[in-house]
Structures are given as C-alpha cells and as structure tokens.
C-alpha positions as CSV (number, residue, x, y, z in Angstrom):
1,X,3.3,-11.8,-31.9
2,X,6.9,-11.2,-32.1
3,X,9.5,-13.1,-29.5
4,X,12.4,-11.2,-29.0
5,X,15.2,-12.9,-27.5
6,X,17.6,-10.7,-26.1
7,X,19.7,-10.0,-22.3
8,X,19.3,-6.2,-23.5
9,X,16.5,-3.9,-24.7
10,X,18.9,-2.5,-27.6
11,X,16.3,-5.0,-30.1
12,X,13.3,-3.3,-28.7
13,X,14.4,0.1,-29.5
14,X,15.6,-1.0,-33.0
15,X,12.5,-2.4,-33.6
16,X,10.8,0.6,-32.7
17,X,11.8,2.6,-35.4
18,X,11.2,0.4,-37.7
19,X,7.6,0.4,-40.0
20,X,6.8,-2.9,-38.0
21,X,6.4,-0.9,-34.7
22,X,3.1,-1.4,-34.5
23,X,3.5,-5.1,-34.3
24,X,2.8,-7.3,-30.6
25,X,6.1,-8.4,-29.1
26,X,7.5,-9.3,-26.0
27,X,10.7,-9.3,-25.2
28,X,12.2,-11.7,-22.3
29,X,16.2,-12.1,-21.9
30,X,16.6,-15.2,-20.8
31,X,16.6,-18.8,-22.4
32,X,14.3,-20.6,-20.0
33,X,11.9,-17.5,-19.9
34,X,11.4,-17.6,-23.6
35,X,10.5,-21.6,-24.0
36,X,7.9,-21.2,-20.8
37,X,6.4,-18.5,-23.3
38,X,6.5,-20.0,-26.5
39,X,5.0,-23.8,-24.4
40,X,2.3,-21.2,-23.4
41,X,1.6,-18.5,-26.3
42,X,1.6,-18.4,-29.8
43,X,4.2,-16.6,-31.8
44,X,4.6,-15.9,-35.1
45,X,8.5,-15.0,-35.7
46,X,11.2,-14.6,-33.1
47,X,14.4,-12.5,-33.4
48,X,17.0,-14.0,-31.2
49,X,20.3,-12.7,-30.1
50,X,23.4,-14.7,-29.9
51,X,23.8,-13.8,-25.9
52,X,21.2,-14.3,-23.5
53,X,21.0,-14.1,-20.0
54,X,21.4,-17.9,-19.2
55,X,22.4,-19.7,-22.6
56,X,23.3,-19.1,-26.3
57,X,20.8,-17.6,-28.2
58,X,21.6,-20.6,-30.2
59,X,20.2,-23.0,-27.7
60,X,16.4,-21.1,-27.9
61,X,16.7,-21.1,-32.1
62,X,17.1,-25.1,-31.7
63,X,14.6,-25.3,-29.2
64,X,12.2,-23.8,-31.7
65,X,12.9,-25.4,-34.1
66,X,12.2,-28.9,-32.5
67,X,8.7,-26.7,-30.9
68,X,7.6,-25.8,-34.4
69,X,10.1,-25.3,-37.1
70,X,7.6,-23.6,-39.1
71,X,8.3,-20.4,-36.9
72,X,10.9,-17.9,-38.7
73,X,13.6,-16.6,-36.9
74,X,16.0,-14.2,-37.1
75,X,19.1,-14.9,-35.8
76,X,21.7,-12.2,-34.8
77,X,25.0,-12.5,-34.2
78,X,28.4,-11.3,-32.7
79,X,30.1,-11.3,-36.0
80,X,30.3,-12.5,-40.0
81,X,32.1,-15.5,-40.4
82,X,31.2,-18.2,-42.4
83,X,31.2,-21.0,-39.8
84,X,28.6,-18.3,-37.5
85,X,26.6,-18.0,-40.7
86,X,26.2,-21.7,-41.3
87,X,25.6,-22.7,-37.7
88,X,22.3,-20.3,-37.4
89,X,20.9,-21.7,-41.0
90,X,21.8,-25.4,-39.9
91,X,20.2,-24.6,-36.6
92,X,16.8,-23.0,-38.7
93,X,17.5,-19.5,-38.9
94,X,15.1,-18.2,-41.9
95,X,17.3,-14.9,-42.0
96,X,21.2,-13.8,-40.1
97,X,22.0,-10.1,-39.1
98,X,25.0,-8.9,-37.2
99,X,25.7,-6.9,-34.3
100,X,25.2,-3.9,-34.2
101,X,21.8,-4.0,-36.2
102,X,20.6,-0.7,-37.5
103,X,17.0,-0.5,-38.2
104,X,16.8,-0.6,-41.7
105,X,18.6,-4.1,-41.7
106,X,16.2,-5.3,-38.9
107,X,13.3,-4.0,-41.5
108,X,15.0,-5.6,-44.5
109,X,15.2,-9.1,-42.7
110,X,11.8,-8.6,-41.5
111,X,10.3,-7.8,-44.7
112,X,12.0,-10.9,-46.0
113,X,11.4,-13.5,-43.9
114,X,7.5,-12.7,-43.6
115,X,4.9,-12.3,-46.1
116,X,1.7,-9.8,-44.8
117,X,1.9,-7.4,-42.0
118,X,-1.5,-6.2,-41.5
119,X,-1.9,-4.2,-39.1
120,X,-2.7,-5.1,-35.2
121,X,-6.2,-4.8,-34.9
122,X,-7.7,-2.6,-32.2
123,X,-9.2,-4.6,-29.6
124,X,-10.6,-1.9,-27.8
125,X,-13.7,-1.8,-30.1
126,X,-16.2,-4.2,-31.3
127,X,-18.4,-2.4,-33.3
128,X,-19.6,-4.2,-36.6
129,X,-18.4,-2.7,-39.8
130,X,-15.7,-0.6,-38.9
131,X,-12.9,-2.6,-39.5
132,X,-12.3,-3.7,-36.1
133,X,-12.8,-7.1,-35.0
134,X,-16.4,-8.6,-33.8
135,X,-17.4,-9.5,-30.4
136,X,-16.5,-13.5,-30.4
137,X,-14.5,-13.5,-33.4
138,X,-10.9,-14.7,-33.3
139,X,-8.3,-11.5,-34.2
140,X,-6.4,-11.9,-37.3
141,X,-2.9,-12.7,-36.3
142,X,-0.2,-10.5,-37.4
143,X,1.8,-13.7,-39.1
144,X,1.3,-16.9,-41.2
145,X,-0.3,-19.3,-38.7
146,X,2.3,-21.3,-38.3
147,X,0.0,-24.0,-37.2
148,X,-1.7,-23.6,-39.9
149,X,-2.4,-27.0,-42.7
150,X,-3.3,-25.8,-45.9
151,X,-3.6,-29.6,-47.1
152,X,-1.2,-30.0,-49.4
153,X,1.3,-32.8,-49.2
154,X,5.0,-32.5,-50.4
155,X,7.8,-34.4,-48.7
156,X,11.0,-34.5,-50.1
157,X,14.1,-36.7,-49.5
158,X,17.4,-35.1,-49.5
159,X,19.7,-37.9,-47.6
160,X,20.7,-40.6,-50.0
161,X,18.5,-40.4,-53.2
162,X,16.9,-36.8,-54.1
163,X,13.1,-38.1,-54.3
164,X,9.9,-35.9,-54.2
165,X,6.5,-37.2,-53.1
166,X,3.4,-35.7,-54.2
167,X,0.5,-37.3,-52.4
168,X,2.4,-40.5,-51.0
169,X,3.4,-40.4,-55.2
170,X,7.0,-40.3,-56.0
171,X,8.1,-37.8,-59.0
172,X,10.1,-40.1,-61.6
173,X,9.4,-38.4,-64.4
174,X,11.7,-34.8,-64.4
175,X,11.8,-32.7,-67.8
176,X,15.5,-31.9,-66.8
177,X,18.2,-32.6,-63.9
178,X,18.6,-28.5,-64.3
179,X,14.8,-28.4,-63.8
180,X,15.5,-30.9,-60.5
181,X,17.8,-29.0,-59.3
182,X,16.3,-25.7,-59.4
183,X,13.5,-27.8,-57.7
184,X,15.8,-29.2,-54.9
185,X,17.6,-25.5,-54.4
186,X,14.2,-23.8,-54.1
187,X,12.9,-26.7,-51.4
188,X,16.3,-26.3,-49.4
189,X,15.9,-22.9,-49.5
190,X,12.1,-23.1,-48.3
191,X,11.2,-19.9,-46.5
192,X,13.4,-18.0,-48.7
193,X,13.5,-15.6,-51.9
194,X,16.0,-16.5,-54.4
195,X,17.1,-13.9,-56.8
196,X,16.9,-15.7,-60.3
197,X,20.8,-14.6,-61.2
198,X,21.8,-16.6,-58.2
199,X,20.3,-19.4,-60.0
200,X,21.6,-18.8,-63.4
201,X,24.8,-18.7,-62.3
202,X,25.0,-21.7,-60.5
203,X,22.9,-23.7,-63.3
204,X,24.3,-21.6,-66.3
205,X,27.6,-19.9,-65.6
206,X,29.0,-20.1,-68.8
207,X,25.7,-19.1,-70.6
208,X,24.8,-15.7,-72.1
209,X,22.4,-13.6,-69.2
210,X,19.7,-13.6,-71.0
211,X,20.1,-17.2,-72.6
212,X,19.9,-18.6,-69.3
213,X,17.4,-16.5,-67.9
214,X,15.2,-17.9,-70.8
215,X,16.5,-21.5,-69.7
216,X,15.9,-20.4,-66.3
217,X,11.8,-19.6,-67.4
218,X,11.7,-22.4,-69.1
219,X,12.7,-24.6,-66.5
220,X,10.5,-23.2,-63.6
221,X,7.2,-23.5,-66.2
222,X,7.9,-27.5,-66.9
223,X,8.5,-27.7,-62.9
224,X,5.0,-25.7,-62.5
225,X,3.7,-28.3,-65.0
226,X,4.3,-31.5,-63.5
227,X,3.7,-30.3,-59.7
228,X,0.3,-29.0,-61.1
229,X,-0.5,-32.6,-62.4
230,X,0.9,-34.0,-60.2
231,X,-2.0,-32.9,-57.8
232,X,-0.4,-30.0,-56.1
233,X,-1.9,-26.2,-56.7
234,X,-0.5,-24.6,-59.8
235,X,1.8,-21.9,-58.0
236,X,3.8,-23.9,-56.0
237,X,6.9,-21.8,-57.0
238,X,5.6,-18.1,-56.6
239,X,7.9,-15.1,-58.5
240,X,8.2,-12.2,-56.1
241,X,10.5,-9.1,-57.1
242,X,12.6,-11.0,-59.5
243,X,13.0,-13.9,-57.2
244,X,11.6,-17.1,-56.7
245,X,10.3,-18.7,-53.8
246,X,8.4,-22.0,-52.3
247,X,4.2,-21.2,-51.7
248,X,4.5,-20.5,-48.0
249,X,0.7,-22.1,-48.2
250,X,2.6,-25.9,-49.0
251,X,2.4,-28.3,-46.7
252,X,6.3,-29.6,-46.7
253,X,8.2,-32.2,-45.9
254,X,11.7,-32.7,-45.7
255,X,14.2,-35.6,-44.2
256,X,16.7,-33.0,-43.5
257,X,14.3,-30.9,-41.7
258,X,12.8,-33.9,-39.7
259,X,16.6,-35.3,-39.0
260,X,17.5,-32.2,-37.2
261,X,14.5,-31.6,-35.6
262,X,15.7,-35.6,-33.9
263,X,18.8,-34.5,-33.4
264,X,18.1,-31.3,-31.9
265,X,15.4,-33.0,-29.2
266,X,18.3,-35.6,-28.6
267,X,20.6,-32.9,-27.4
268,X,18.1,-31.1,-24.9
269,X,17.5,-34.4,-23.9
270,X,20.8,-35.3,-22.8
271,X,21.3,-32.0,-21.6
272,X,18.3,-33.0,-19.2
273,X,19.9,-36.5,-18.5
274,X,16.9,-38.0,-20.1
275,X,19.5,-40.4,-21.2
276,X,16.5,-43.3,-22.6
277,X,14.2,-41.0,-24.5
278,X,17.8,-39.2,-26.0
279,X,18.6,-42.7,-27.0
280,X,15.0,-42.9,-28.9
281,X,15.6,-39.5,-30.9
282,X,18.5,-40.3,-31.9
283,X,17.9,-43.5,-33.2
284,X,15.2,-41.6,-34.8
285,X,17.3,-39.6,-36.9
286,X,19.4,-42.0,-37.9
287,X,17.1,-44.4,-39.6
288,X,16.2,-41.1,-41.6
289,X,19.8,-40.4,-42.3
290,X,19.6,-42.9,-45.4
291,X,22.7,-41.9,-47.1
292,X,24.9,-38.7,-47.5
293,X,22.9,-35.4,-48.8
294,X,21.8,-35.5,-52.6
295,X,24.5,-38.4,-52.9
296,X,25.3,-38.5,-56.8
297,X,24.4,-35.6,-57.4
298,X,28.1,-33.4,-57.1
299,X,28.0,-31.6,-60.0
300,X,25.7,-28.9,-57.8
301,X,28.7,-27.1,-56.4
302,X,26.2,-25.7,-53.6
303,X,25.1,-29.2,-52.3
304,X,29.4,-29.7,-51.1
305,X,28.9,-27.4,-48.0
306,X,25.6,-28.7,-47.3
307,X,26.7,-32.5,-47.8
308,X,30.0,-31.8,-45.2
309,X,27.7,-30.1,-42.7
310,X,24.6,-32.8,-42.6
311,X,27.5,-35.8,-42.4
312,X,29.4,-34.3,-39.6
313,X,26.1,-34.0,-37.8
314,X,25.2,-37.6,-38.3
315,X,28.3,-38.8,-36.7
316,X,27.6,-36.9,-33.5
317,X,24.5,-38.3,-33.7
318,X,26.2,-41.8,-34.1
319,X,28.7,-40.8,-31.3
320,X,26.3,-39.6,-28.8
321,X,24.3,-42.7,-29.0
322,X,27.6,-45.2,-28.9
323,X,28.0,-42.9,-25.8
324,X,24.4,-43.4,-24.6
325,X,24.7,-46.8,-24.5
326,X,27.9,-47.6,-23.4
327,X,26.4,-45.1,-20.5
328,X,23.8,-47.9,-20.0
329,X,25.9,-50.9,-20.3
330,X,24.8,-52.0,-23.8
331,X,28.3,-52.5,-25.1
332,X,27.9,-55.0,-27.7
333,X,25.7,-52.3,-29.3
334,X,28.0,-49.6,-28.3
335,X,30.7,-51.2,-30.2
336,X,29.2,-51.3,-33.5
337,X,28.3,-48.1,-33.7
338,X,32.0,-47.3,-33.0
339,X,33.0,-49.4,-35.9
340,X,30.6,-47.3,-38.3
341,X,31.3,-44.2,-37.2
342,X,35.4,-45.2,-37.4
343,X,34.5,-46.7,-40.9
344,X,33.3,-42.8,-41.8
345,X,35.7,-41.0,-39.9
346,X,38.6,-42.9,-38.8
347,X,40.1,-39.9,-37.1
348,X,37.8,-39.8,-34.3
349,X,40.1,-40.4,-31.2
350,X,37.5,-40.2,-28.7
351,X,35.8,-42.6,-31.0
352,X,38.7,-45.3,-30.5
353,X,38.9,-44.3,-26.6
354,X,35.3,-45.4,-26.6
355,X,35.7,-48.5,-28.4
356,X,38.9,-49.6,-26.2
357,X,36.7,-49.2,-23.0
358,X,33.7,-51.2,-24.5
359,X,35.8,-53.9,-25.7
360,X,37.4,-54.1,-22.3
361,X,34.6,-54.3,-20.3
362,X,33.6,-57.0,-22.4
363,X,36.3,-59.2,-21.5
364,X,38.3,-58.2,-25.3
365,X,41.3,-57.1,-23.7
366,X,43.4,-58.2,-27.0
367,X,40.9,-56.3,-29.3
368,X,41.4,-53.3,-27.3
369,X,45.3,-53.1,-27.2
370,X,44.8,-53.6,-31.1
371,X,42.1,-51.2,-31.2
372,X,45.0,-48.5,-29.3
373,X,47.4,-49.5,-32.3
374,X,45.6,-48.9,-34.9
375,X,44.3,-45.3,-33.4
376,X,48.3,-44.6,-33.1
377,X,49.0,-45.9,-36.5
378,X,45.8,-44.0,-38.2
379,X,46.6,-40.5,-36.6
380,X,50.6,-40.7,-37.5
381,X,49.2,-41.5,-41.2
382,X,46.6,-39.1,-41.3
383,X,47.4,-36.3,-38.9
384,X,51.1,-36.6,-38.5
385,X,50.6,-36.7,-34.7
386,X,50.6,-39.6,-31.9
387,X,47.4,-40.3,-29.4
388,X,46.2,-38.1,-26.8
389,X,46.9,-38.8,-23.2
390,X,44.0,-39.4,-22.5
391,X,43.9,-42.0,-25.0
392,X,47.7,-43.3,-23.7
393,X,46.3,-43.3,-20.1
394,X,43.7,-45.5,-21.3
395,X,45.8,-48.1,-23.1
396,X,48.4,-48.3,-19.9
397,X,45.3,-48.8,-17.4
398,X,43.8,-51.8,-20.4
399,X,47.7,-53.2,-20.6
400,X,47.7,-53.6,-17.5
401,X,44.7,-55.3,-16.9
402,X,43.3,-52.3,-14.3
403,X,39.7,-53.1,-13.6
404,X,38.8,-49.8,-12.7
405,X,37.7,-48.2,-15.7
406,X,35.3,-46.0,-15.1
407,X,31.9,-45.0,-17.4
408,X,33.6,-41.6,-17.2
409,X,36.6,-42.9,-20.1
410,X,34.0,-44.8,-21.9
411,X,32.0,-41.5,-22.5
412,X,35.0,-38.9,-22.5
C-alpha cells in the first residue's frame, strides 16, 4: 500500500503513468487524515508533498518517522535548495523530488527507494495453483514488511564515539579507518544506494580511478569479513548496479535515528500541550545525545554538514526542555540547562531571556542584571549588534524589581 500525501490529485495521475500503476494506494490530502490511516492500516512507502491541506507535508514525514521509521518516504518539494534538501533527509526522507514531478522521476525515486514490486495479487480468485492467493492465506504485500524482524542485531553509535555492536558485541578491531568509514557512510546512508565513485572520491580523491576502486574492493571485502565473524550474515553490504548498499534484511540500530525519533515525539507533544510526557522524550534524546556526531573523526569532509545539523538540533532539544520546565516551575533545573546550552551557543538571546527570568523568580535579581550584561556584551563581540527589545524590556521590568513577570517571557 502506497500513502500519498497530497491537497491535490496531480500525484495520483503522475503515478498512474508510471510502471508502478498497478500498485494499492490511497491518497488523502490532509495531515490529520493520513496519521488516522497509517494508526489504522499498514503501509508500505508514502510519497508526501510539501503542502497539505492542514499542515506541512513535513509535519506527516516526522510523524512517520516517530510511527515507524522503517517506512520510506518520498518527500517532494516546492523547490531545490540545499537547506529544503537537508530538512526532508534530517526529517527521514529515504528519497527528495521537486515540483513539478514528471513521471519518469516519480519512477526513478520509486525504483530506488524500494527493492521488489511484485505485482498486486488478484483477490478475486482463490483457486489453488494458479498463482493467485489461497483461501485463508495472508496476500503478499507489495513492500518490505516494514514490521518485519529478520533477527539480526546491529546498532551503531554515531553521537560522541563511532562504535558498532554486533550482538550486544562492540567492533574494536577495524582492518582500516577507510574500511570504518566506508562502514559508517554506508550505515548513515541506510536505505540508500551509493555509487562506488562517490565513495572513491571522498576516501581516495587524489588516487588513480582504478587504484581506488581496487582500494575501494578491498576495503568493502575485509568489512564483509569481520561482520561475517562477527555473527552477522555474510552480505551485509549488498552491490547493486555499481553501487553499494546496507541488506534491507538487517535489523539496525542507530543513536541518531533513535535521537530524532525523541525529538520528533517531543515536538508533537508540545504541539498537543502534553507538556510532562514532552518533557520525558526529550530527556530521552538527550541522554542519547552523548557527544557531537562522529566526534574525532573530521577528516570525513561529509560528517561537517551532518555534525552542524545533529548539534543545532540538540540545543532545541536543550531549549525546549529549559522552556518546559521553567513552564512548570522547576527553575533551579531550568537554569542549568540554560547554562549548557549558553556554554554551546552563547549567542542564544532567547536563551539569556530565559535564564534572566528563572534567576528572577528565584529571588537572583543580581545574577540576572549580570546575566543581561553579559548577553549585551556577548552579542556586540560576536554579532556586532546590541540586545533585542524584548530582551531590554526584560532587564528594565528585573531593574526595577517588577514582580510581574509573566511565564510568557520565561518561555518567549
């Protein structure tokens, strides 16, 4: 079954003339329609559109993500920039089209993001032998389960150390640190078919093609090696087409995955004003968070953007659940979480607004007024430019001593 997201039929007709026409979809073009579907049916991939009727496509490709991030999705949108293109993958797009989509694109993108169409079964018939299905028998879906559990067990760790866990077993023992990070692109990558020159030029960019494609083969066999021994099945890394590629029958793991799917939960939540169980997901990804992404290892040029992106999400983690509980009262708590956020990013002015209010309220007057110099000194250094007025606003009302500051400045 194929979701697809969309406030038009323009998909649906796309689709149509594609070689997948044959496929089950539905298509439903609004946000709240599509997650009382998924709650309640099974879908194998889902095509969502950047517009919907009600929200942001992106809203429904976070919301499946958190429902089961095994699910690909195609996400499509209004135009090609970098920071759209890196927002769908961060929020767990498996593939990224944009507007207008022809149908060989939508084909392409199909194609690549799953592995067997066969084709729907004809339900009309049950006769025994002809290919149809049985009486009582369970229809073959059209997709990868994607509740499916092959039983293997993979998990690696991306946020502080790179580690890889083969059976509750950690993997010390790497031929290479090209070999590990071909591994860790390939894992990152899961769901995904990486053309082997994309990987020679990143590992080997200075090397002869063929030299490094033979480094390359070399690599990914000692890799096949010590998963294999390791206890795992012996093609974990599958070559498709001239491309590599993560077994889509691996059970995996990641911290990054696992973070977002926290974070993600944590935003619906708040949306909701389930302020106590967004507190608990986000506390949730950040005792995964256990350092910055592949820390150490910056001479892969590809793990900058990724390192930026994961980092920046972790402090609106941090800042939503200073926010949360200052919400609630907790100050004291409220207040450190300020601090390390403002020890990571000492920029933040809503992040020294915050921190004036909860020192304030309890009874730190000095600490705040010092709190407001340092923000004016830190943006003038920094940024070249004085404090908000929100932020001045706040500091007149602290100066002088008005006790009616409300939960509103603590949180905005």
């Amino acid at each position: 079954m194929i979701l697809i997201a969309d406030k038009s039929d323009r998909l649906i007709r796309q689709l149509k003339r594609t070689r997948y026409s044959h496929q089950e979809f539905v298509r439903l073009n609004s946000y709240a329609d599509a997650v009382r579907h998924v709650r309640c049916n099974t879908i194998h991939a889902a095509i969502i559109s950047k517009h919907l009727s009600d929200a942001l496509g992106y809203e429904l490709l976070c919301y499946l993500q958190t429902h089961d991030s095994r699910i690909p999705v195609i996400y499509i949108a209004e135009d090609s920039r970098k920071e759209s293109i890196l927002s769908a993958m961060r929020g767990g797009a498996r593939d990224f089209l944009v507007w207008p989509v022809d149908a060989n694109a939508l084909e392409e993108s199909l194609t690549r993001i799953v592995l067997t169409f066969p084709p729907k079964e004809d339900r009309s018939s049950n006769k025994q032998g002809s290919g149809s299905s049985r009486k009582g028998s369970t229809p073959k879906p059209a997709f990868p389960d994607a509740k499916s559990n092959p039983g293997c067990d993979l998990d690696v760790s991306f946020l502080g150390d790179f580690k890889v866990c083969v059976n509750g077993n950690i993997l010390d023992h790497w031929p290479s640190k090209k070999g590990k990070s071909i591994f860790a692109y390939l894992i990152y990558h899961h769901g995904k078919n990486v053309r082997k020159d994309i990987l020679t030029e990143q590992l080997w960019p200075n090397v002869f093609p063929e030299s490094a494609r033979n480094c390359l083969n070399v690599a990914i066999h000692h890799i096949r090696q010590l998963l294999h021994d390791a206890g795992l099945m012996p093609n974990v890394i599958i070559l498709n087409n001239e491309s590599y590629c993560i077994n889509p029958e691996v059970n995996l793991s990641t911290d990054v995955k696992r973070f977002l799917n926290h974070w993600n939960r944590a935003r619906f939540l708040i949306r909701d004003n389930q302020i106590h169980d967004a507190a608990d997901e986000c506390e949730m990804a950040v005792s995964i968070y256990q350092g910055d992404f592949r820390q150490g290892d910056n001479y892969d040029e590809w793990t900058a953007i990724e390192r930026e992106n994961l980092r920046e999400i972790y402090l609106e983690v941090l800042e939503n659940l200073s926010g949360i509980y200052s919400s609630i009262r907790k100050y004291e708590t409220a207040i450190d979480l300020c601090k390390s956020i403002l020890e990571k990013d000492s920029c933040r002015e809503k992040v020294h607004r915050r921190l004036m209010s909860c020192y304030y309220l309890t009874g730190q007057r000095d600490h705040a007024l010092r709190q407001y110099r340092k923000c004016s000194t830190i943006l003038k250094q920094e940024l070249d430019v004085g404090p908000s007025a929100e932020t001045v606003e706040l500091f007149k009302k602290i100066r002088n001593d008005d006790r009616d500051i409300s939960h509103k400045l603590i949180q905005h």
